[in-house]
C-alpha positions, 0 to 999 in steps of 0.5 A: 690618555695612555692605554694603561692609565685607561685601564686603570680607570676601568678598574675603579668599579661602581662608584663615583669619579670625580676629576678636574678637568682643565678646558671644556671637558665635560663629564660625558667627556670623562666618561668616553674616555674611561669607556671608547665605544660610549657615544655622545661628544669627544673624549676629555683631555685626560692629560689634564687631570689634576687628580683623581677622587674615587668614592666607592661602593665599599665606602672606600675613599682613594685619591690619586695625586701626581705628589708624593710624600718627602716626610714634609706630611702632605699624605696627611693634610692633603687627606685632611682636606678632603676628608673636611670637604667630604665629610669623611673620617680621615682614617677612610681616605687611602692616598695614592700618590706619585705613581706614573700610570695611576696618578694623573701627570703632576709638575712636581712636589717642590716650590712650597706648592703642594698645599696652595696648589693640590689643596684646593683641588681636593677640597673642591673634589671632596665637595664636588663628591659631596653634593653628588651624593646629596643628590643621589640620596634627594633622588632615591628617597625624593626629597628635596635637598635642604633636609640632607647633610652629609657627614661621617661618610653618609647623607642623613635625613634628618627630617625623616630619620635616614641615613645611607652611607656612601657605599649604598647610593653609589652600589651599582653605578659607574658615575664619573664628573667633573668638580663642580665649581659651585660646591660650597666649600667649607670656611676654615674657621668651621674645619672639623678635620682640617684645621687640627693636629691629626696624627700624621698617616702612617706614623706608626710604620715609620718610627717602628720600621716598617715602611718601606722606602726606596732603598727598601724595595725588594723584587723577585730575583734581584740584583744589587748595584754599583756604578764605576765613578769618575776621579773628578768632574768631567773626566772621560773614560779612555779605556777599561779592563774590567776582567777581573771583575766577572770573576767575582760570584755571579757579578756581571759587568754592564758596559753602555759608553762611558757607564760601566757598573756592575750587579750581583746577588749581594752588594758585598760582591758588587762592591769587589767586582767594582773595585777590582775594574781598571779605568784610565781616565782624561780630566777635564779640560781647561782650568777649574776653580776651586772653593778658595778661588770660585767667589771671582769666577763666579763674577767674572763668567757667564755660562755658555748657551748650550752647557747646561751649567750655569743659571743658578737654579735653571733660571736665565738672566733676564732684564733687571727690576728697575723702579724709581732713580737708584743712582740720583737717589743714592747720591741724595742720600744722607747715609749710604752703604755698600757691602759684598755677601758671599754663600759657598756651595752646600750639600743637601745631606738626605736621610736617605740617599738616592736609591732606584729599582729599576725591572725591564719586562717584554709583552707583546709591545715590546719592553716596559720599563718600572723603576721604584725611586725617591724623587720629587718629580716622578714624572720628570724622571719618567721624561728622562727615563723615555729620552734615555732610552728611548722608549713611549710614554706607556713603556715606562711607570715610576713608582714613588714610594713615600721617601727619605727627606729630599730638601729640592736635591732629588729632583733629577733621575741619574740614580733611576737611570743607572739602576736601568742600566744595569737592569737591562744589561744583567736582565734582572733586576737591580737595586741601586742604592748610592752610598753617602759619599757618592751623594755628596760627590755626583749630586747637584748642590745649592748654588754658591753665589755673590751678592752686591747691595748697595742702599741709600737712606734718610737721616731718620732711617728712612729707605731711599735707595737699593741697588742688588746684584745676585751672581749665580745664586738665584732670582728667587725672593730677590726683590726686596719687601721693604717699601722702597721707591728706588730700586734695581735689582738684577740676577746674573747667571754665572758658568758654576764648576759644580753641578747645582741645582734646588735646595730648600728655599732655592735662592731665597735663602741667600738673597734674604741673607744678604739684603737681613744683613745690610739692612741691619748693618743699616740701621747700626749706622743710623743708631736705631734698634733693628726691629724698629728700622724694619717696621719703619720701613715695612708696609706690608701689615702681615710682614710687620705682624710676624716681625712684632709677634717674634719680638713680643715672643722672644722678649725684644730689647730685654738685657743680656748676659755679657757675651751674648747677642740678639738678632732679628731677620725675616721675610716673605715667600711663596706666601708665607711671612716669617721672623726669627729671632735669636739669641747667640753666646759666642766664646772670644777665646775659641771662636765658638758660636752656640744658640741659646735660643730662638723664636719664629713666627709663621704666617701662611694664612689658614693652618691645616695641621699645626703640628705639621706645620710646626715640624716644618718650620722647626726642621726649617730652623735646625737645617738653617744652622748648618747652612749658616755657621758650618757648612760648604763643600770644599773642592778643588781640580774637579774633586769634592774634598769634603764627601763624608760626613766625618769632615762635612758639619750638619747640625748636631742635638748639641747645636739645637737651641731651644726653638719656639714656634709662634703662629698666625692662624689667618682663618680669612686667608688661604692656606700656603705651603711652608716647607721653605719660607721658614727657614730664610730668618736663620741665617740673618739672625745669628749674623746680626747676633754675632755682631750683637755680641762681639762687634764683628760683622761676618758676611759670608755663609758660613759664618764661624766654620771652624770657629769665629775670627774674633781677631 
């Protein structure tokens, strides 16, 4: 346990901590390691919190949690859960989220984990509280517990007609415990607060502009920021004469290696001070692949142990899923059907780009470093910030305030790194804000990948035989869902050219679209309807009942207007199930592709907001479209060719079709997070649509850049 989180804990004051605690930590534990010099057993391993619940004297409600807030509404639901467990108004819980030397150590906000994960953590905290509370107003007024109820931030007694706030029964104690596994946590089909659509905390500032993002942080004295960028990837630095850029009113010039950056009171002159700097540069080595080109390469490479590169996601290889007789069984096979899918690499395109505030002080340990930046992993950048530039873990704090969308892109610190840099060169500090097209040329992207299926089935439609092969995209969702005895499904990492990384549903999204697509390729060849292939071959009951419940929704198997088509897609991750149908217009003359429509169903076992929760899978939708009709980054000899957005296609209002979101409220089961999963059906869906309306089946993401080849 740092010094500094310890102080911290010191600071709480009277009142009741509540912690989770991992081990055989005990309250007494918690309680020498808040204060040294208590006696009685050895101090609990702090590092191990998960989060922190304080209830204080003054009726306050804070809690501390390692995740942070990307405009996903975990400050709101997490908050509703708590609040639900501790019979609290919502308006009382304050969130402290993402900040290093107040929140205990959290893995990251990613990975749809947020809500399986820190929910049940806080609720158990908030009951843990709750029946501590009950406790102390049994003791102070001494009676027996079963006349208690806590609600609206107090313990009444209803048997005598009293009631004492919170505040009251902690005033002058310092009760620190564990959670308490035998706190009765309350059904969700009883929530009062959680379980309905609360406005989101903080609404108000957002639309009005008044919360601050990173790229709003302001500090005494601060400079502002530009970095020296490479003309390609990999390209070393062989000199620079950056002379002319000191001349620049009060610029200073950091040099450390092969960064070089500068700061200056105004980013206007920033911006001259680095264009005026000359640089001779040496490409990278060896020949590079281009978009045109990558597809075989992508096949053809491994990457080497020690580059760093390649892996998909960050995931080896490993050895292959092997169930049944895939070849004897493709061989028996009445129908079979191979096929090759292809996604290109695209950009995460974040409201917000990156941005970092980075200020270096000295006590007399030496020098601290605090850096306000957007990131999904504060404590991942924490990590690289230390190995940087070699500093203890107490040396460094990151800050996260609540930031601008982040989509799996902001996961990596390079942005906390340089604002550090020049903070400490300049010794100020400095504001560090990329522009657009250094977003789209220095980030990571999602992976570009090859997909081989090759399936084998039964007169009637029935799946015998499915063989897979992901290159470089990722492991993530490849095992098939379908009820399928023969299987072999392998990921193959491949040496990538680009810089990749995690993207919203990682490889999810490309392995659903390769195995929506042949499947529906599948039952085409055996002339059956495509929803009714899929339930023939689906077993699980909750994946069938969001496939029956967009179908219902969306009107399946009614007749359409010439030149349009329908499709069907959807799956299951990180335990949500979703189907997506769509209903596409496609021009034969220009190659158009509009959505007319859609319709998702949800299920992620109990909704905590349904708002929220709707939001999600609406944005999910809007940003699958982009993914599968238009967009990919273009590059060539290590340059990214398409790096504005003037040449790189998001969606626009005017490619939004209207969007109906349908969901499963299993109160019986456990809430799952719901930030990725809806928005694997997208791109199945208009493929199987597009073949729907004109007979063309197109298998590569994107689909119609450009237009659709109709001939």
């Amino acid at each position: 346990m740092t010094n500094s989180r310890r102080d911290f804990l010191k600071t709480l004051g009277s009142g009741i901590a509540i912690a989770l605690v991992t081990g055989d930590a005990t309250a007494q534990g918690l309680h020498r390691a808040i204060h040294p010099g208590a006696s009685g057993g050895a101090p609990a391993p702090t590092d191990q919190i998960a989060a922190w619940l304080h209830v204080g004297a003054d009726d306050s409600v804070t809690v501390y949690t390692g995740k942070v807030e990307v405009g996903q509404g975990i400050r709101t639901s997490l908050a509703q859960e708590l609040a639900e467990e501790l019979r609290v108004p919502l308006a009382s819980v304050h969130m402290i989220m993402g900040d290093t030397d107040l929140t205990p150590y959290d893995m990251g906000t990613f990975g749809s984990m947020s809500t399986p994960r820190m929910g049940p953590i806080l609720r158990k905290a908030g009951a843990s509280a709750r029946e501590l509370l009950i406790d102390l107003a049994a003791a102070k007024w001494r009676v027996g517990r079963e006349t208690l109820t806590a609600q609206l931030g107090a313990v009444v007694d209803r048997a005598h007609g009293r009631r004492a706030t919170y505040g009251e029964l902690t005033a002058g104690r310092l009760l620190v415990e564990t959670m308490r596994d035998d706190a009765p946590l309350t059904p969700a089909s009883a929530w009062m607060t959680a379980g309905h659509s609360l406005p989101r905390v903080g609404a108000l500032d957002v639309v009005t502009g008044r919360h601050p993002y990173p790229s709003d942080i302001t500090r005494p004295g601060m400079l502002h920021g530009k970095v020296l960028r490479a003309p390609s990837i990999g390209a070393t630095m062989q000199s620079v004469d950056a002379s002319d850029a000191a001349s620049v009113n009060d610029a200073i010039v950091v040099q450390d290696g092969q960064f070089v950056g500068v700061a200056a009171p105004r980013t206007a002159d920033a911006e001259r001070a680095l264009i005026s700097i000359r640089a001779t540069w040496a490409p990278a080595p060896g020949p590079q692949p281009s978009s045109l080109d990558v597809y075989d390469y992508l096949k053809r490479t491994r990457p080497a142990p020690s580059s760093g590169r390649g892996g998909g996601e960050g995931f080896g290889g490993g050895e292959p899923f092997v169930q049944g007789d895939v070849d004897g069984a493709l061989k028996s096979a009445a129908h079979t059907l191979a096929r090759t899918y292809t996604v290109a690499y695209i950009a995460h395109v974040p409201l917000e780009p990156r941005a970092a505030v980075a200020e270096w002080t000295t006590d007399d340990k030496g020098p601290k470093l605090t850096v306000w930046t957007g990131t999904q992993r504060p404590f991942g950048v924490k990590e690289e910030l230390m190995r940087a530039f070699d500093l203890a873990d107490d040396r460094v704090r990151v800050i996260m305030p609540d930031t601008g969308s982040g989509y799996g892109g902001k996961h990596t610190g390079e942005c906390a790194i340089e604002a550090a840099r020049l903070a400490r060169g300049a010794r100020q500090p400095v504001s560090l804000v990329w522009t657009r097209e250094e977003e789209f040329r220095w980030a990571y992207f999602r992976p570009a990948g090859v997909i081989d299926v090759n399936a084998g089935m039964t007169a009637d439609g029935t799946l015998t035989a499915w063989a897979f092969d992901n290159y470089n995209s990722g492991p993530a969702a490849i095992r098939p869902m379908y009820a399928i005895a023969n299987q072999r499904v392998e990921y193959h990492p491949s040496e990538s050219p680009l810089r990749q990384g995690s993207y919203r549903g990682l490889a999810a999204t490309a392995n659903h679209f390769a195995r929506e697509m042949h499947v529906d390729e599948m039952a085409r060849l055996v002339g059956m309807d495509t929803l009714a292939f899929r339930l023939r071959n689906l077993a699980d009951e909750r994946l069938r009942a969001v496939f029956q419940t967009a179908a219902d929704r969306f009107g399946w198997g009614k007749p359409r207007a010439e030149g349009r088509g329908v499709g069907i897609a959807g799956g299951f991750e990180k335990g949500g199930y979703i189907a997506t149908a769509i209903e596409v217009a496609v021009d034969r003359t220009s190659g158009s592709v509009k959505l007319v429509r859609g319709v998702s169903a949800f299920d992620c076992g109990a909704v905590v907001n349904p708002d929220i929760l709707r939001n999600q899978i609406e944005g999910a939708f809007i940003q699958g479209i982009g993914g599968a009709l238009f967009e990919a980054i273009d590059f060539d000899h290590g340059v990214i060719r398409n790096a504005h957005l003037a040449q790189y296609r998001v969606p626009r209002f005017s490619d939004v079709p209207d969007v109906e979101v349908v969901l499963i409220d299993r109160k019986d089961q456990t809430p799952m997070g719901a930030g990725e999963t809806p928005i694997f059906g997208v791109a199945p869906a208009i493929g199987a649509a597009i073949f729907d309306a004109t007979g063309i089946r197109v298998r590569q993401l994107p689909m119609a850049r450009g237009g659709l080849r109709t001939s």
